[in-house]
C-alpha positions in Angstrom: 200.4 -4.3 -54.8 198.9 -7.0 -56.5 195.3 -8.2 -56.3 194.5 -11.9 -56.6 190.7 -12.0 -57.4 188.9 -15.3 -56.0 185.6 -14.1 -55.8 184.5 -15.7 -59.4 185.6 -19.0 -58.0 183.8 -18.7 -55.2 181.3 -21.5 -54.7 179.4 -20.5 -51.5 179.4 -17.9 -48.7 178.6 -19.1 -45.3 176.0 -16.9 -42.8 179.2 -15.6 -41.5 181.3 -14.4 -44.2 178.2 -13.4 -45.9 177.4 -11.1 -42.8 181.0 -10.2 -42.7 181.1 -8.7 -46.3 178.3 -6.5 -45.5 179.4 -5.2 -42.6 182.7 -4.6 -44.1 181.0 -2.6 -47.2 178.6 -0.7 -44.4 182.0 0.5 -42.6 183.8 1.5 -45.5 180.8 3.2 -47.5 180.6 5.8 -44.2 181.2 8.8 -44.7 183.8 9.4 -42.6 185.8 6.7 -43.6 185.2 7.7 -47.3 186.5 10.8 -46.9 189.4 10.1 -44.4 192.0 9.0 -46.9 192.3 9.9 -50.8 192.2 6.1 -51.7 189.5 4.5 -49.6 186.8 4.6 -52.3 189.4 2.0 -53.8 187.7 -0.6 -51.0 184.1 0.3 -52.0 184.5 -0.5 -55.4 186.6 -3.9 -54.4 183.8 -4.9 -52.2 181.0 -4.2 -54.8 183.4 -6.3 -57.3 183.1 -9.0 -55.2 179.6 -9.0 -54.4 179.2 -8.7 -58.6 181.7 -12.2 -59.5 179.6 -14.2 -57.0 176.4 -12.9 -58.5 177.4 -13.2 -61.9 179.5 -16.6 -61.8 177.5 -18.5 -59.2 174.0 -18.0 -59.9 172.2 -20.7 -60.9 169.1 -19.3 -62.8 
């Protein structure tokens, strides 16, 4: 499987998508859902890459 990252190009985050991320990285940081399959942790770390690009290639500081 091959991963296209767009998060550094990433200019903006509305409300919604913004809210949406989070969510996402509450649901898959549970416990239960950590533990539930051996590869899961996988989406952890590709939420928390993506939270990382837009901070580092969008802030304007």
């Amino acid at each position: 499987m091959k991963h296209v990252k767009v998060s550094p190009y990433v200019k903006s985050l509305s409300m919604v998508s913004a809210t949406k991320l989070v969510h996402l990285t509450e649901a898959f940081s549970q416990p239960w859902f950590l533990f539930s399959a051996p590869n899961n942790y996988q989406l952890v770390l590709f939420l928390l890459e993506v939270f990382n690009n837009i901070i580092q290639y969008q802030f304007d500081g």
